[in-house]
C-alpha positions as CSV (number, residue, x, y, z in Angstrom):
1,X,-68.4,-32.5,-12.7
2,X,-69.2,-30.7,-9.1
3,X,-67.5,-27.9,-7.5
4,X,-66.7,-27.3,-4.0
5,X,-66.3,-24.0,-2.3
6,X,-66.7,-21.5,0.4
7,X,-68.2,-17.8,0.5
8,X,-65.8,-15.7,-0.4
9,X,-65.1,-12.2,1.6
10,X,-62.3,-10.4,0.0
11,X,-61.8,-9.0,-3.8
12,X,-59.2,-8.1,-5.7
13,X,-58.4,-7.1,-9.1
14,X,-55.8,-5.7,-11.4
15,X,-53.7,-8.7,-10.8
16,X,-52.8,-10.9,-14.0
17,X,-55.0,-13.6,-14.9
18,X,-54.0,-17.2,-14.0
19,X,-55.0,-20.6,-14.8
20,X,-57.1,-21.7,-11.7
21,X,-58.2,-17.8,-11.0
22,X,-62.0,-17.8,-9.6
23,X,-64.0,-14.5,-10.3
24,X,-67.5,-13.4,-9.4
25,X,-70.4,-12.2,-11.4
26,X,-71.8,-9.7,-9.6
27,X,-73.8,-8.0,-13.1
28,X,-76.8,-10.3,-12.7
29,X,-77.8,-10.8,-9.5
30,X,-80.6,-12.8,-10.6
31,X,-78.5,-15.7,-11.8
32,X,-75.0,-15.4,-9.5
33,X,-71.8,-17.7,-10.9
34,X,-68.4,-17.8,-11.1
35,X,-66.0,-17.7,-13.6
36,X,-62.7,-20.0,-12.8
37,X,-60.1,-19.8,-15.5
38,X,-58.9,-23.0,-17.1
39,X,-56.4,-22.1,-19.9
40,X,-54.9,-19.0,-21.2
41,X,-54.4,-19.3,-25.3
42,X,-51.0,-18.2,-26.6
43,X,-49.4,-17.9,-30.3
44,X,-52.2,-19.5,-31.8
45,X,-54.5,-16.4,-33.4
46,X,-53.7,-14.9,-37.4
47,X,-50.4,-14.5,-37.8
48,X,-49.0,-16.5,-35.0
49,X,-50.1,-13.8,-32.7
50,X,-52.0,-13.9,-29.0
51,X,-55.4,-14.5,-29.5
52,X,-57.4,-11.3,-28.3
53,X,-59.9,-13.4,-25.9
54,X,-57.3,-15.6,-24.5
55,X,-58.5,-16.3,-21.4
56,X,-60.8,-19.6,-21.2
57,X,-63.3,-19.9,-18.5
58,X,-65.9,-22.1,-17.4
59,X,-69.0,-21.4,-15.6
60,X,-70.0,-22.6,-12.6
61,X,-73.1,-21.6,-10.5
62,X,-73.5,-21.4,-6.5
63,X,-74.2,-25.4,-6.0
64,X,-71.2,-26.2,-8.2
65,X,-72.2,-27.1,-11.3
66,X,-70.8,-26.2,-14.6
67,X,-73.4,-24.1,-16.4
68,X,-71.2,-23.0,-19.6
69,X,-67.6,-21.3,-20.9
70,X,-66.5,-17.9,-22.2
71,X,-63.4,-16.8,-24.0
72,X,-62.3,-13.0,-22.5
73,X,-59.6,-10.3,-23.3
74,X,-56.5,-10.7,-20.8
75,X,-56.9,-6.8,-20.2
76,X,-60.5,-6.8,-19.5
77,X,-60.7,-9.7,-16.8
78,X,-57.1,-7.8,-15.2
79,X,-58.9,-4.8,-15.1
80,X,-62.4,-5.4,-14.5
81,X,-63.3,-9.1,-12.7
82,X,-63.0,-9.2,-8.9
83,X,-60.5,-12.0,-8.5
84,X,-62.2,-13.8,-4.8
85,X,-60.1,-16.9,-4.9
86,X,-57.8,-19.6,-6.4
87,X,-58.7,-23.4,-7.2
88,X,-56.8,-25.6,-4.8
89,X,-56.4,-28.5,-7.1
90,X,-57.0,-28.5,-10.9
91,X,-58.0,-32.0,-12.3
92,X,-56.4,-33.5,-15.4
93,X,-58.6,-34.6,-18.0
94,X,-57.5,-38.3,-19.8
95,X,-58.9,-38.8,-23.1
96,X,-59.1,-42.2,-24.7
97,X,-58.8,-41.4,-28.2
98,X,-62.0,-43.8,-30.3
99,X,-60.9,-46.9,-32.5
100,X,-61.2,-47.4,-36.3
101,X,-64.2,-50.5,-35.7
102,X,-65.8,-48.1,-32.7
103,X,-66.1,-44.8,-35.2
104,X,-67.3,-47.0,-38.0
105,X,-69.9,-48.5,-35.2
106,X,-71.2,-45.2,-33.7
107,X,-72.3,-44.2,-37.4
108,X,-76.4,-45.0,-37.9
């Protein structure tokens, strides 16, 4: 998967995380990327409670490749992530769920 984008110029923060939010990781200069949020887990943690990292993000560094994921505290990313943009069009993933004869196939 690639990622297009601009430079960003203005920041923001305090605001309440949404799916397609794109932060910036300015901590380590040395390896800049952005976090874009792709889900935000609900009811599903012990006892039928929010999970306490419910954001979901994915990783993706300045030529638009995915370089990994993190799971993060609603409060922290409100409070502490410069919000510097919004994804314009989130894809859908379509899975094609695997066969009886294909599992049995794939085993060596």
């Amino acid at each position: 998967m690639k990622v297009e984008f601009t430079p960003h110029a203005i920041v923001h923060r305090g605001s309440e995380p949404q799916v397609g939010n794109v932060y910036s990781n300015n901590r380590v200069p040395a390896f800049p990327y952005y976090r874009v949020v792709v889900g935000i887990a609900t009811g599903r943690g012990r006892f039928n409670k929010t999970p306490w990292n419910s954001i979901v993000c994915i990783h993706i560094d300045s030529s638009g490749s995915v370089q990994g994921s993190s799971n993060n505290p609603k409060e922290y990313v409100k409070n502490h992530w410069d919000l510097i943009g919004k994804v314009k069009e989130m894809p859908t993933l379509k899975i094609e769920w695997l066969k009886d004869d294909q599992k049995r196939s794939s085993k060596t």
